[in-house]
PyMOL Python script that loads the backbone (N, CA, C, O; Angstrom):
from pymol import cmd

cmd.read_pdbstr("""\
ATOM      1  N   UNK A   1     -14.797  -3.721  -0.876  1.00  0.00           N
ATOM      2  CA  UNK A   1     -13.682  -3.185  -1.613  1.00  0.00           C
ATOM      3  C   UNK A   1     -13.085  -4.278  -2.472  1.00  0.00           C
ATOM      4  O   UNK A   1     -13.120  -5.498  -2.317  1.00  0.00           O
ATOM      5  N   UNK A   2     -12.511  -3.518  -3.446  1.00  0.00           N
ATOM      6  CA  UNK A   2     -12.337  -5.146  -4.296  1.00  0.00           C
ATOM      7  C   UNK A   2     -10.943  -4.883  -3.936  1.00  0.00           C
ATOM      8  O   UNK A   2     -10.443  -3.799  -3.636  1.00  0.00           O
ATOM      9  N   UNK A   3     -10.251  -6.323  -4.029  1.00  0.00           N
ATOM     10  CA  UNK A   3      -9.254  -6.878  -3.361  1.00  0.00           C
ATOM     11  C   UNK A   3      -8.050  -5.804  -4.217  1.00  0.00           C
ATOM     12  O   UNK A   3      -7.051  -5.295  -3.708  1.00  0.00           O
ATOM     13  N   UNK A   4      -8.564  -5.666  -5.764  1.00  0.00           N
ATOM     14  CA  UNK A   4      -7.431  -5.915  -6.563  1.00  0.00           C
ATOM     15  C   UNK A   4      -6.757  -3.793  -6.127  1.00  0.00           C
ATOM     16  O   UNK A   4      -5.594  -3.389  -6.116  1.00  0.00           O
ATOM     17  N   UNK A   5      -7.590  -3.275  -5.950  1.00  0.00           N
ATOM     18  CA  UNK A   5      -7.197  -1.889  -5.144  1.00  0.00           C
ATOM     19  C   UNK A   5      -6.350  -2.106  -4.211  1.00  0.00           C
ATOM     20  O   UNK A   5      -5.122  -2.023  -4.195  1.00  0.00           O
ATOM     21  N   UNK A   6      -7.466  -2.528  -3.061  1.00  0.00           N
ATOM     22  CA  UNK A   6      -6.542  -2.810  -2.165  1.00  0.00           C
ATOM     23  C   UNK A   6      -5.190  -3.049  -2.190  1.00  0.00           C
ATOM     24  O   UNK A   6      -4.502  -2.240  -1.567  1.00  0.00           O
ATOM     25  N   UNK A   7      -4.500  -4.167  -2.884  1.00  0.00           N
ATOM     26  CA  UNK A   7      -3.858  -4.236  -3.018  1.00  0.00           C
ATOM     27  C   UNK A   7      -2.319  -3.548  -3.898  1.00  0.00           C
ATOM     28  O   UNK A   7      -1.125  -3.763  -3.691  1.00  0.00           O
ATOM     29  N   UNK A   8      -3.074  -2.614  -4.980  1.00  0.00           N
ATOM     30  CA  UNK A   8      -2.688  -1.594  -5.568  1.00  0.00           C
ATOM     31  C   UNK A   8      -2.132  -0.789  -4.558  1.00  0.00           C
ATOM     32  O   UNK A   8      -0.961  -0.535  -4.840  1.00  0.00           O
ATOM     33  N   UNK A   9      -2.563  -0.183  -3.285  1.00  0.00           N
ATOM     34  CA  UNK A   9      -2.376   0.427  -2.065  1.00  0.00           C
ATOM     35  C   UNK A   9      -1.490  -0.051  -1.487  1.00  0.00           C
ATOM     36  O   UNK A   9      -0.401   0.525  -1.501  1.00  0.00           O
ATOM     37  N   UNK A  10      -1.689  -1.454  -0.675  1.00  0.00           N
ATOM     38  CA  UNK A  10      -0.380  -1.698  -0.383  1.00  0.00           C
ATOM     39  C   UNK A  10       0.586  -1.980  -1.287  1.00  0.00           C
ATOM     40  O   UNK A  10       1.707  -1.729  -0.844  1.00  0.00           O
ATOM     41  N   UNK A  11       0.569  -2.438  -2.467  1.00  0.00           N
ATOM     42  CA  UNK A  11       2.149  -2.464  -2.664  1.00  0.00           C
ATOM     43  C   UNK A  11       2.658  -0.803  -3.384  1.00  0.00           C
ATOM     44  O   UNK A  11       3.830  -0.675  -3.737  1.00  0.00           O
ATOM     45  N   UNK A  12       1.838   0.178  -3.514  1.00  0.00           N
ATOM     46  CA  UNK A  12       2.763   1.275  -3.401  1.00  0.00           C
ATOM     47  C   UNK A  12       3.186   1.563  -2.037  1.00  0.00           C
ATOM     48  O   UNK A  12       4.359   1.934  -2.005  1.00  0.00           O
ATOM     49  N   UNK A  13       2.660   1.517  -0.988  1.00  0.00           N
ATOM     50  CA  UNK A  13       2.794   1.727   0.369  1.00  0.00           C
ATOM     51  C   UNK A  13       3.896   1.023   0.806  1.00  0.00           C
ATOM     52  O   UNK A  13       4.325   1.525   1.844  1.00  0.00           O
ATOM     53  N   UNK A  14       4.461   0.168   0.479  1.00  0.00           N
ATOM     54  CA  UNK A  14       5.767  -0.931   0.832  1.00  0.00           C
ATOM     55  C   UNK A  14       6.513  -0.072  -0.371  1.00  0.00           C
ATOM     56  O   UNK A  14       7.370   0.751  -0.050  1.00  0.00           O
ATOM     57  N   UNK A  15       6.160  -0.285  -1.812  1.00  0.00           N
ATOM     58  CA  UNK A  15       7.499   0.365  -2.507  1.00  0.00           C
ATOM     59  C   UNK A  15       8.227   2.024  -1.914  1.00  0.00           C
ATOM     60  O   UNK A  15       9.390   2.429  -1.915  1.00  0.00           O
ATOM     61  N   UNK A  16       7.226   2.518  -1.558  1.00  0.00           N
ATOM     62  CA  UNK A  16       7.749   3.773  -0.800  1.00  0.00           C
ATOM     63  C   UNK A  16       8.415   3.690   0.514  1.00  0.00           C
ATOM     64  O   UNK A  16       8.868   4.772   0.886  1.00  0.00           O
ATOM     65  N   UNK A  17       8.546   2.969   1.096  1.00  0.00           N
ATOM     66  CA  UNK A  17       9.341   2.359   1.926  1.00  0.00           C
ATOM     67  C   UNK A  17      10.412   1.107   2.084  1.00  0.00           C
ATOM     68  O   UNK A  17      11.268   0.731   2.885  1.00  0.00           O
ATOM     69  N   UNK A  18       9.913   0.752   0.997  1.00  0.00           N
ATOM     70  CA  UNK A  18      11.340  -0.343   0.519  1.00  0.00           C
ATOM     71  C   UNK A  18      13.023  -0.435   0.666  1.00  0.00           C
ATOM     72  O   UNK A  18      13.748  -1.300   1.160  1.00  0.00           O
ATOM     73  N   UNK A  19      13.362   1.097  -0.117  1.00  0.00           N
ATOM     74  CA  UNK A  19      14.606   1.073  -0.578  1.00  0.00           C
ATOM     75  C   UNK A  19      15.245   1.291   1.132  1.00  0.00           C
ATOM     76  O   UNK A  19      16.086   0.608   1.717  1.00  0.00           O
ATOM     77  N   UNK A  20      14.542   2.402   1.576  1.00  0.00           N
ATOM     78  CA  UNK A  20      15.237   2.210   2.931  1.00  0.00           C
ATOM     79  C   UNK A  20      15.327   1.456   4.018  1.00  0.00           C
ATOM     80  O   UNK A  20      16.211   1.431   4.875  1.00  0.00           O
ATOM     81  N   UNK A  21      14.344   0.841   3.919  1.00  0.00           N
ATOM     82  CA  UNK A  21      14.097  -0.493   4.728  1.00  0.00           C
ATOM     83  C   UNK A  21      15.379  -1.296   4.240  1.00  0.00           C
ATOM     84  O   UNK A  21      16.433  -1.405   4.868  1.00  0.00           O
ATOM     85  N   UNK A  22      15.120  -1.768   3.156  1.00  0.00           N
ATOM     86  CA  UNK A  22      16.200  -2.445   2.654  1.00  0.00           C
ATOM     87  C   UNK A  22      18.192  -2.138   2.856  1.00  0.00           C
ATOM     88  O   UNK A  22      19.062  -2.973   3.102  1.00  0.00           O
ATOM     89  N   UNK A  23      18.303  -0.885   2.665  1.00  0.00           N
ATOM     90  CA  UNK A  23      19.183  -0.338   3.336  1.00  0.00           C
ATOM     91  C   UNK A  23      19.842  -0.898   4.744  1.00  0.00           C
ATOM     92  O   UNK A  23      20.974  -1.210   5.113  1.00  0.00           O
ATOM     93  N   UNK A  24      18.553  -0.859   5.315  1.00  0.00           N
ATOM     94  CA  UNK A  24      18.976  -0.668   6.679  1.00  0.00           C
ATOM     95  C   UNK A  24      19.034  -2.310   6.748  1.00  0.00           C
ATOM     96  O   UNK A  24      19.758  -2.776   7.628  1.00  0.00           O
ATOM     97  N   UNK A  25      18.349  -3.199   5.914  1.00  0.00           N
ATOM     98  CA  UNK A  25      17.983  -4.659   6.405  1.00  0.00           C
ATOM     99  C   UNK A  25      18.563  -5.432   5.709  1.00  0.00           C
ATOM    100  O   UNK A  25      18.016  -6.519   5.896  1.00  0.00           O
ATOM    101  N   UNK A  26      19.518  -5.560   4.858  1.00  0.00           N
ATOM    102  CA  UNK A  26      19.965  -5.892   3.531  1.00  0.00           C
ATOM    103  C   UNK A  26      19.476  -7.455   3.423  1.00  0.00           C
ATOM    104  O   UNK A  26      18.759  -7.939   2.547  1.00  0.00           O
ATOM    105  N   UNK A  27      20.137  -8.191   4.700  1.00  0.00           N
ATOM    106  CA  UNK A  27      19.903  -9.677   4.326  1.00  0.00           C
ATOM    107  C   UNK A  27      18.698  -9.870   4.464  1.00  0.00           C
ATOM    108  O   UNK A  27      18.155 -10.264   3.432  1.00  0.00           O
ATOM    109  N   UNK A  28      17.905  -9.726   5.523  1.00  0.00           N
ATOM    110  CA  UNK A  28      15.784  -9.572   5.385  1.00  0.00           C
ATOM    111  C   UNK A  28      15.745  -9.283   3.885  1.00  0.00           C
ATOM    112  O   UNK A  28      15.319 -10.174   3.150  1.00  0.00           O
ATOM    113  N   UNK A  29      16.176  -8.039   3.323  1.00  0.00           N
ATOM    114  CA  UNK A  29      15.577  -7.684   1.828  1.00  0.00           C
ATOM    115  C   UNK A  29      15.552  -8.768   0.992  1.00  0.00           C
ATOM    116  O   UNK A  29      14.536  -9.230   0.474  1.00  0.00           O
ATOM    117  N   UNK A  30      16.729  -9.195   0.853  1.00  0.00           N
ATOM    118  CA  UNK A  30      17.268  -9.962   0.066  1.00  0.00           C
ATOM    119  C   UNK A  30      16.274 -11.750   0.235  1.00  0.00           C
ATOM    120  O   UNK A  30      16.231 -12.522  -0.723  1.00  0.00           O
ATOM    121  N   UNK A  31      15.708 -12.021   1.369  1.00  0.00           N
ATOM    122  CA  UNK A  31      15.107 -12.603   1.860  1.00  0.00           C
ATOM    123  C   UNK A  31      13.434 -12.692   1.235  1.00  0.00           C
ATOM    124  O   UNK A  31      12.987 -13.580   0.510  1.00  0.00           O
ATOM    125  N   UNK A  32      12.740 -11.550   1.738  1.00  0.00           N
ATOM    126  CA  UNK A  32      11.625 -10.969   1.682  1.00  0.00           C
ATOM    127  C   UNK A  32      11.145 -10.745  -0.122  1.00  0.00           C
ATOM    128  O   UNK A  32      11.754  -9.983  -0.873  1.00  0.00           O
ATOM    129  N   UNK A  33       9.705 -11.763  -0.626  1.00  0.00           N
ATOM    130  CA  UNK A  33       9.089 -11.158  -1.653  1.00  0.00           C
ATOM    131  C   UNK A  33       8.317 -10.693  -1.686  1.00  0.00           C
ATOM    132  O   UNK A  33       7.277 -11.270  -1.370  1.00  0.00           O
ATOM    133  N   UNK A  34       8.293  -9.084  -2.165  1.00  0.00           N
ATOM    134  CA  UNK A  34       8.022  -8.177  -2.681  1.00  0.00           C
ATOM    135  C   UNK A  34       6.175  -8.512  -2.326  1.00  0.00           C
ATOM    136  O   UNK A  34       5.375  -8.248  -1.428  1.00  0.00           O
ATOM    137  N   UNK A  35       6.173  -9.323  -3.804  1.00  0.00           N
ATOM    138  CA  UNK A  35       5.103  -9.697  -4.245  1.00  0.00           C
ATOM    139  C   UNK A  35       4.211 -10.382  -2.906  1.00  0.00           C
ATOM    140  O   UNK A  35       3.154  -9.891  -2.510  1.00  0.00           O
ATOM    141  N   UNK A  36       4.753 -11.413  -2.397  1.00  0.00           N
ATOM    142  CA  UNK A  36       4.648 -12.684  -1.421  1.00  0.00           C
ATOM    143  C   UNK A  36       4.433 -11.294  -0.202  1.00  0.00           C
ATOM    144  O   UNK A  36       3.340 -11.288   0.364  1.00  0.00           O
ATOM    145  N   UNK A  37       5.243 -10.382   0.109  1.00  0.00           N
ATOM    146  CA  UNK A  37       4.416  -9.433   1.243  1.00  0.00           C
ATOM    147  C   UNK A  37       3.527  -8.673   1.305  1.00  0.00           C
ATOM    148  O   UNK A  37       3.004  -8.136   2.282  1.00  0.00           O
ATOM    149  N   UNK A  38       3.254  -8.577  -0.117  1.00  0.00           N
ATOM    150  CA  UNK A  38       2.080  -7.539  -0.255  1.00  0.00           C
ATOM    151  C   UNK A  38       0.618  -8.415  -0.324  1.00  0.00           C
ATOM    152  O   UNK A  38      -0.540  -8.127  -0.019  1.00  0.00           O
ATOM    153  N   UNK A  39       1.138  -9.384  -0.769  1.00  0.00           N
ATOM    154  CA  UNK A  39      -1.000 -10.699  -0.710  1.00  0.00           C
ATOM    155  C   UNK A  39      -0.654 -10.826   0.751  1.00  0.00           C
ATOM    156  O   UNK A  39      -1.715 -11.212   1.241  1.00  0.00           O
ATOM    157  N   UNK A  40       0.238 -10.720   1.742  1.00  0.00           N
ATOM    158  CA  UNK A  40       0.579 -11.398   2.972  1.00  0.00           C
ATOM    159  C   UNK A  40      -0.359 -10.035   3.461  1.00  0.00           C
ATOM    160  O   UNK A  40      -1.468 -10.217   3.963  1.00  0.00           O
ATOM    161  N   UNK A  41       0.182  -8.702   3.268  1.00  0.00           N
ATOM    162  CA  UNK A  41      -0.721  -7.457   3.968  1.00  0.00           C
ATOM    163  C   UNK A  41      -2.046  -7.761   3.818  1.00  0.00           C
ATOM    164  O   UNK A  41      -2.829  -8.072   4.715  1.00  0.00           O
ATOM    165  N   UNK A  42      -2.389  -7.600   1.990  1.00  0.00           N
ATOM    166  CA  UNK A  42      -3.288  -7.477   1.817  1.00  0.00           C
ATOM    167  C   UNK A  42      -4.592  -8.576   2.438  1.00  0.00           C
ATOM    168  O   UNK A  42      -5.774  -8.279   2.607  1.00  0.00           O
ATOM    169  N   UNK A  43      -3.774 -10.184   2.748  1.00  0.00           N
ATOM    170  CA  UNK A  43      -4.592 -10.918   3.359  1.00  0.00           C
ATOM    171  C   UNK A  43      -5.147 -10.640   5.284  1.00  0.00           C
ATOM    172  O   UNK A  43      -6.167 -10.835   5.946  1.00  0.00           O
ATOM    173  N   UNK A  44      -3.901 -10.152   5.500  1.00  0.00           N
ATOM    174  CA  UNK A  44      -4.230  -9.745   7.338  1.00  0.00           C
ATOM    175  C   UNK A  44      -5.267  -8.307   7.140  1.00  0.00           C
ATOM    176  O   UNK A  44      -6.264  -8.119   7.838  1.00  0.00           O
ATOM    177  N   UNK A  45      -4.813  -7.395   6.080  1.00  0.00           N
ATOM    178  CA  UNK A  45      -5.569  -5.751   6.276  1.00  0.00           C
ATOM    179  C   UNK A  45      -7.053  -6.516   6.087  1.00  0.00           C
ATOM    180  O   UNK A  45      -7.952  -6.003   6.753  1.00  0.00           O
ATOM    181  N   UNK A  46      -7.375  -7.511   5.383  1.00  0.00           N
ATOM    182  CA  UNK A  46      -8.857  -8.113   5.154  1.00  0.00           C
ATOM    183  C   UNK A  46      -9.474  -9.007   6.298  1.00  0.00           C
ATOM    184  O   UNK A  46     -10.656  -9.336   6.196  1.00  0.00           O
ATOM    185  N   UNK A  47      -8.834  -9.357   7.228  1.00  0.00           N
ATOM    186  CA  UNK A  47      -9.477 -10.042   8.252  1.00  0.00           C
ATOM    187  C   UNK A  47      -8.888  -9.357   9.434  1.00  0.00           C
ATOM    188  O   UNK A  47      -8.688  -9.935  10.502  1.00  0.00           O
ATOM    189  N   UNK A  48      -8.563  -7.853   9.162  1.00  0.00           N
ATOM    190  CA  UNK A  48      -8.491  -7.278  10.795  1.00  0.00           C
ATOM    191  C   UNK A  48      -9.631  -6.604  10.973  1.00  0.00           C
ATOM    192  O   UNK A  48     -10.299  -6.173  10.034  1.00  0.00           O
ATOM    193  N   UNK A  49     -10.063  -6.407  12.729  1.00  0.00           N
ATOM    194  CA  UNK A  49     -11.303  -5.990  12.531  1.00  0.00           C
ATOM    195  C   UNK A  49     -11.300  -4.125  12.478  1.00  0.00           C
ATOM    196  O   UNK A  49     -12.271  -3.393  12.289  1.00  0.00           O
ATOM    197  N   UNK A  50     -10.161  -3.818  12.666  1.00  0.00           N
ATOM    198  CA  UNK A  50     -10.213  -2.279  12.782  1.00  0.00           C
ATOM    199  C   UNK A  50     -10.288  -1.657  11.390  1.00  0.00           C
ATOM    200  O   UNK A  50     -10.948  -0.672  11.060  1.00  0.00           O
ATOM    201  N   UNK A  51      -9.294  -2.601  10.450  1.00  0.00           N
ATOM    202  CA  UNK A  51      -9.780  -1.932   8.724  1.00  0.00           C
ATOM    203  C   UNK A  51     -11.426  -2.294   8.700  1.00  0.00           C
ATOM    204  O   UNK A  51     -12.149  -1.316   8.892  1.00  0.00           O
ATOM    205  N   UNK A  52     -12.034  -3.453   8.509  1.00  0.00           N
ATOM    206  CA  UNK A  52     -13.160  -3.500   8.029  1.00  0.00           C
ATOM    207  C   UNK A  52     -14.064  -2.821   8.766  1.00  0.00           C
ATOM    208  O   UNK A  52     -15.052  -2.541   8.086  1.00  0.00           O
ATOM    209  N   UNK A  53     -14.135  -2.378  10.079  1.00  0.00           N
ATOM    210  CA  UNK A  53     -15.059  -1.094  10.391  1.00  0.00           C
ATOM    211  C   UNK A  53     -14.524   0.423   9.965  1.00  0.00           C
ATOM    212  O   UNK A  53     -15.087   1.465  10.301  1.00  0.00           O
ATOM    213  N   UNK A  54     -13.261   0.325   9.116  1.00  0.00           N
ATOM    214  CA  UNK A  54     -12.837   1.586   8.867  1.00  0.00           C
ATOM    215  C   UNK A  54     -13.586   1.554   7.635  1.00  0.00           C
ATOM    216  O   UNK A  54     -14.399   2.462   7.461  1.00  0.00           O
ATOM    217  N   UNK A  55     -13.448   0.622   6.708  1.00  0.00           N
ATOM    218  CA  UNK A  55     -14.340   0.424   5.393  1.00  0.00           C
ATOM    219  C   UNK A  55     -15.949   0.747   5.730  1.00  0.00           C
ATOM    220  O   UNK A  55     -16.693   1.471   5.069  1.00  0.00           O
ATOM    221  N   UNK A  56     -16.185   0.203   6.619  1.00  0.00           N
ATOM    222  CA  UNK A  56     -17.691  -0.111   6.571  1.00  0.00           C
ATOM    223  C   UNK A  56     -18.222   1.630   7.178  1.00  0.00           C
ATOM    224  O   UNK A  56     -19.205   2.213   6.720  1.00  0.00           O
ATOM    225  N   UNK A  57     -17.333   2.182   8.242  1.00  0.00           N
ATOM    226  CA  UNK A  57     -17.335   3.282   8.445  1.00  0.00           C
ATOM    227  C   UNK A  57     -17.332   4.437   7.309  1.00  0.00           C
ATOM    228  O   UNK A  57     -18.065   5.424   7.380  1.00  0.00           O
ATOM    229  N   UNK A  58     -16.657   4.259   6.527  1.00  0.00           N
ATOM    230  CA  UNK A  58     -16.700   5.584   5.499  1.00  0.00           C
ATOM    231  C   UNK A  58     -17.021   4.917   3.983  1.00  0.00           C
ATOM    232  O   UNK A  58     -16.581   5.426   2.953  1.00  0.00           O
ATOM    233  N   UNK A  59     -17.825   3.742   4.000  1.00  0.00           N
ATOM    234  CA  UNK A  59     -18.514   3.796   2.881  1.00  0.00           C
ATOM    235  C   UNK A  59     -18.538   3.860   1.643  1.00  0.00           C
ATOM    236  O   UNK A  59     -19.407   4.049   0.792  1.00  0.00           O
ATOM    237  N   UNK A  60     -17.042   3.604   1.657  1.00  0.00           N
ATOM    238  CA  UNK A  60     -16.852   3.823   0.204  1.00  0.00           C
ATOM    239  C   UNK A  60     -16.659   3.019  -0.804  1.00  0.00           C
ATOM    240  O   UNK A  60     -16.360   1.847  -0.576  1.00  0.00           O
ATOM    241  N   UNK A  61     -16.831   3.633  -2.503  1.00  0.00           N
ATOM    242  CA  UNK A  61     -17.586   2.536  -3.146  1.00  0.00           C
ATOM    243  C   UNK A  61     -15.994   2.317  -4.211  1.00  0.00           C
ATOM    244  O   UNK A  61     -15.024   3.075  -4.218  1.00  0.00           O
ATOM    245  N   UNK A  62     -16.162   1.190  -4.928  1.00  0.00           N
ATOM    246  CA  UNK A  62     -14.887   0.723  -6.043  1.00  0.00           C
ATOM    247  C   UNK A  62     -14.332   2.257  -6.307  1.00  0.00           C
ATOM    248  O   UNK A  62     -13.292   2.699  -5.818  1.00  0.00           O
ATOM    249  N   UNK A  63     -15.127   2.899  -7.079  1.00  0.00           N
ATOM    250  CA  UNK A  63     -14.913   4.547  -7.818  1.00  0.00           C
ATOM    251  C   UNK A  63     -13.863   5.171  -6.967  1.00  0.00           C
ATOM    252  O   UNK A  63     -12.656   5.343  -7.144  1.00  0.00           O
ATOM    253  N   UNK A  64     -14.766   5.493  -5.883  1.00  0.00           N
ATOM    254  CA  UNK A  64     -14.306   6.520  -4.476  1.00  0.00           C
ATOM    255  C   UNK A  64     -13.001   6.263  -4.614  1.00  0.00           C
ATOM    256  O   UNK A  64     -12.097   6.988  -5.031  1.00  0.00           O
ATOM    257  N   UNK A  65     -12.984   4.837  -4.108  1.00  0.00           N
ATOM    258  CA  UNK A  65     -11.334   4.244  -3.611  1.00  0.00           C
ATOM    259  C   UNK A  65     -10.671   4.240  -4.896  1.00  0.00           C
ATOM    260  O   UNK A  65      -9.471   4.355  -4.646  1.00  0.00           O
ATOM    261  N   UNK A  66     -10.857   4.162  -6.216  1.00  0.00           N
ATOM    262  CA  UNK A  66      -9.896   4.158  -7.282  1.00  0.00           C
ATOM    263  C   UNK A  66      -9.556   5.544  -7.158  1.00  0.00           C
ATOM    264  O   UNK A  66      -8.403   5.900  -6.914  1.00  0.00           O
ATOM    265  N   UNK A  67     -10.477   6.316  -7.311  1.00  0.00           N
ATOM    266  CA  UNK A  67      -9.847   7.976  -7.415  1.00  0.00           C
ATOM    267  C   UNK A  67      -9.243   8.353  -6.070  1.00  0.00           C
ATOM    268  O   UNK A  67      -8.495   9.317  -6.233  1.00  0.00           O
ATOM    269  N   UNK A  68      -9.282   7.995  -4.933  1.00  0.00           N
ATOM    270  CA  UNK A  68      -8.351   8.008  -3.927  1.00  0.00           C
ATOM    271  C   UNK A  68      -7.302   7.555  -4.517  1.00  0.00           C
ATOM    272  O   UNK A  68      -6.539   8.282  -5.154  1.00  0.00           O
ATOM    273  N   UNK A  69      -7.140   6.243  -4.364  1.00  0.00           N
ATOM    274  CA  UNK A  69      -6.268   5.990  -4.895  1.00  0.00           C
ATOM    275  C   UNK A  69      -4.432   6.653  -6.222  1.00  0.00           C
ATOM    276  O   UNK A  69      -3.202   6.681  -6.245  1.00  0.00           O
ATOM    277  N   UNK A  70      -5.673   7.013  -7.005  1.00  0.00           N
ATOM    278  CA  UNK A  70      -4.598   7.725  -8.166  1.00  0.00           C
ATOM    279  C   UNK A  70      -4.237   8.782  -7.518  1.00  0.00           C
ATOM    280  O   UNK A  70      -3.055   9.120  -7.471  1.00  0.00           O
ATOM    281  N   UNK A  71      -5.532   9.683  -6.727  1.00  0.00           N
ATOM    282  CA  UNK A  71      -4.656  10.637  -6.195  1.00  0.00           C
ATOM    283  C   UNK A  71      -3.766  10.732  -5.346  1.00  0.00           C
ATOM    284  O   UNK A  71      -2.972  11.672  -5.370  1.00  0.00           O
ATOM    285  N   UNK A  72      -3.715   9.529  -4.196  1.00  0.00           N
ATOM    286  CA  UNK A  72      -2.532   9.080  -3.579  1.00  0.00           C
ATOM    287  C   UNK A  72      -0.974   9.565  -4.751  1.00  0.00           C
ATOM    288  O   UNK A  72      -0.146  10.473  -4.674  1.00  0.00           O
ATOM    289  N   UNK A  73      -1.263   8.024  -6.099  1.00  0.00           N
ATOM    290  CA  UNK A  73      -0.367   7.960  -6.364  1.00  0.00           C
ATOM    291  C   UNK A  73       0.161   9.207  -7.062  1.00  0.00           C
ATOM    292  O   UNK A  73       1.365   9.409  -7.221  1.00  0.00           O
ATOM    293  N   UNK A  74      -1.012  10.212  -7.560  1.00  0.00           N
ATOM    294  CA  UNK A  74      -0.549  11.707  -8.088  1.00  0.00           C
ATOM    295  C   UNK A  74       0.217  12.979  -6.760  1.00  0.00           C
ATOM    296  O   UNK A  74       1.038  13.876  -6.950  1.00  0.00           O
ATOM    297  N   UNK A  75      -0.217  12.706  -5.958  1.00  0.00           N
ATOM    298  CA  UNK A  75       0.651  13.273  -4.815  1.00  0.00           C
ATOM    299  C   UNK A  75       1.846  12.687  -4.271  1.00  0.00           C
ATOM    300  O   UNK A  75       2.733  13.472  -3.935  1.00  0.00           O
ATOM    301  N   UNK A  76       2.037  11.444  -4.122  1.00  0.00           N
ATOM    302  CA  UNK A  76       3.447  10.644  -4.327  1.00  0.00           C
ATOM    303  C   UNK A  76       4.677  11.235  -5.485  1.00  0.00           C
ATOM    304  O   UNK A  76       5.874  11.520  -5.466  1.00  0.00           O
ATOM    305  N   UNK A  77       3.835  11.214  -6.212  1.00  0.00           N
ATOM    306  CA  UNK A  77       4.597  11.378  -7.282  1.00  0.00           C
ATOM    307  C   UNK A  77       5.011  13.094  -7.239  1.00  0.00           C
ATOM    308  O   UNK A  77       6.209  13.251  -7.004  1.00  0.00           O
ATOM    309  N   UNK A  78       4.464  14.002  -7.368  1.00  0.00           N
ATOM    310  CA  UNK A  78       4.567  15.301  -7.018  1.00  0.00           C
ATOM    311  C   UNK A  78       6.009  15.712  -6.071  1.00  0.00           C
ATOM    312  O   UNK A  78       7.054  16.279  -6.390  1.00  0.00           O
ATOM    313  N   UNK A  79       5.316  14.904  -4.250  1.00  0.00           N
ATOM    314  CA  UNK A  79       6.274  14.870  -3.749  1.00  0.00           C
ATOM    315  C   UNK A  79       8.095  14.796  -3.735  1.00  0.00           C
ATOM    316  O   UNK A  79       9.029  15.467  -3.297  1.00  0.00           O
ATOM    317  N   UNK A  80       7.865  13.456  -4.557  1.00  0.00           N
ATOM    318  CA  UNK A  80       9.226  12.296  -5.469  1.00  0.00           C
ATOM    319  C   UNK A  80       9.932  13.428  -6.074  1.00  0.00           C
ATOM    320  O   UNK A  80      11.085  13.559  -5.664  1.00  0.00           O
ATOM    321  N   UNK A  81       9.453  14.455  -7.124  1.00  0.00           N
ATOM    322  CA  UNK A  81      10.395  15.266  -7.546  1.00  0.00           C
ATOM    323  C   UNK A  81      10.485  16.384  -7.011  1.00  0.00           C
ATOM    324  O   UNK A  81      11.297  17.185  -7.476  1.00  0.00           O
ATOM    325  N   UNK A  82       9.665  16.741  -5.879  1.00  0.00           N
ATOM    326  CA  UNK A  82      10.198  18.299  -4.807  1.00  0.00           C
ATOM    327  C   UNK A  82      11.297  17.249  -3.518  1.00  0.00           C
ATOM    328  O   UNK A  82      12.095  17.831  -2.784  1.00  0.00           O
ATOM    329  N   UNK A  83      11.172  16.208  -3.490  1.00  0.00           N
ATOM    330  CA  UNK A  83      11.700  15.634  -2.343  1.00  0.00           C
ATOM    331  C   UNK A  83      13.072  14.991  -3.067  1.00  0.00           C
ATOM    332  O   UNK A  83      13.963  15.155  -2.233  1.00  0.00           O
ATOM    333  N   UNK A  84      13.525  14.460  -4.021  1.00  0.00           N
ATOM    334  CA  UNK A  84      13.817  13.199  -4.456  1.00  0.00           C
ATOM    335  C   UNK A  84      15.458  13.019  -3.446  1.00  0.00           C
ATOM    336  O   UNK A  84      16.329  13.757  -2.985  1.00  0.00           O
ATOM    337  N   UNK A  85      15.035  11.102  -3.532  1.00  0.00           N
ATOM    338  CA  UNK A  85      16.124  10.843  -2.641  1.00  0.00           C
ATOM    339  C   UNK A  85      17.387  10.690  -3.268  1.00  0.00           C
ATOM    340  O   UNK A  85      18.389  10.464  -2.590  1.00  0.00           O
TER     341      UNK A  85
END
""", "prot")
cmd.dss("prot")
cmd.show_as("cartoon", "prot")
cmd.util.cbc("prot")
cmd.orient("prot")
């Protein structure tokens, strides 16, 4: 998987959970970069062994995971305006 997805993933996956986290954590937030936690995920999700047999398990190629991907972020988004906070 190329890194640079991956990482596309987690940091929508943290921004969708951010604001309330933050809420609840103010001085951590205020603390915590953004940027600096998401290479921090993206470096542990790459040397744990349960993602890389999840990868190696379902096989999937750059493409696969980009169009996962968007469609993640096209159902996020969907959600955002039937849900919005």
């Amino acid at each position: 998987m190329e890194t640079t997805q991956l990482r596309d993933i987690v940091e929508s996956q943290i921004n969708q959970r951010w604001e309330v986290w933050a809420a609840a954590h103010p001085h951590l937030a205020e603390a915590i970069d953004q940027i600096q936690l998401t290479d921090s995920v993206v470096s542990r999700l790459s040397d744990d062994p349960d993602f890389i047999q999840a990868m190696q398990q379902a096989a999937v190629d750059e493409d696969k995971l980009g169009a996962a991907a968007q469609l993640i972020s096209l159902v996020a988004a969907w959600v955002a305006r039937l849900l919005p906070v």
